[in-house]
C-alpha positions as CSV (number, residue, x, y, z in Angstrom):
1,X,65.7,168.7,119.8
2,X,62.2,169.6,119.1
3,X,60.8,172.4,116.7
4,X,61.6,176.1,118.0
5,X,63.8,174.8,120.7
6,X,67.4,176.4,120.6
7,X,70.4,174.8,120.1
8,X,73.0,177.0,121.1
9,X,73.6,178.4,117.4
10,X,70.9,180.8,117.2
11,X,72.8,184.0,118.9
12,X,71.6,186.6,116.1
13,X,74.1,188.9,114.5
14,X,77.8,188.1,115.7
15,X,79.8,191.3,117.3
16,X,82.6,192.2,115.2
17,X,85.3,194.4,116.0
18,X,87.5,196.6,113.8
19,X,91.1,196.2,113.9
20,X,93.9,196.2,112.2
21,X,95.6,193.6,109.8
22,X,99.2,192.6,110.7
23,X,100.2,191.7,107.1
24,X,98.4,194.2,104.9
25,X,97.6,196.7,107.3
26,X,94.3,197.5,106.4
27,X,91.2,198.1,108.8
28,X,89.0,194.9,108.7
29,X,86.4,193.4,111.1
30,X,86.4,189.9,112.5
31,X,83.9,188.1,114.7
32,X,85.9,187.6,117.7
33,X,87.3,190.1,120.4
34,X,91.5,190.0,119.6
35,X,93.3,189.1,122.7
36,X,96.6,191.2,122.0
37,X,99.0,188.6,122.1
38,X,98.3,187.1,118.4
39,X,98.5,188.6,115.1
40,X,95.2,189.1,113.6
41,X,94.8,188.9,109.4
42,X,92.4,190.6,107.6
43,X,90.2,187.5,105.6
44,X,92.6,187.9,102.3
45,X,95.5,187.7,104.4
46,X,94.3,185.1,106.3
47,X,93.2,182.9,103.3
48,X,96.6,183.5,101.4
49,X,98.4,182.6,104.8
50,X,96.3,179.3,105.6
51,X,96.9,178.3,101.9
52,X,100.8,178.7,102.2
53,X,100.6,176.4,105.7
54,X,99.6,173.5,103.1
């Protein structure tokens, strides 16, 4: 890839969208739209729970 072509990464600022955590409860943001059908962790919660999966 040459200087100033694109590689697919360069999108600018990601959309986030608020929601809700299902452990804590709290309002957070994430990067992705939630699909409904999976719980969706705030980053704490999300961090504590990948962490227990070891």
């Amino acid at each position: 890839m040459g200087f100033g072509q694109s590689d697919g990464y360069d999108r600018g600022p990601r959309e986030m969208h608020k929601v809700i955590c299902s452990d804590c409860k709290k309002e957070c943001e994430v990067p992705f739209k939630p699909s409904g059908d999976r719980p969706v962790y705030c980053k704490d919660c999300f961090s504590k729970r990948k962490n227990e999966n070891r």
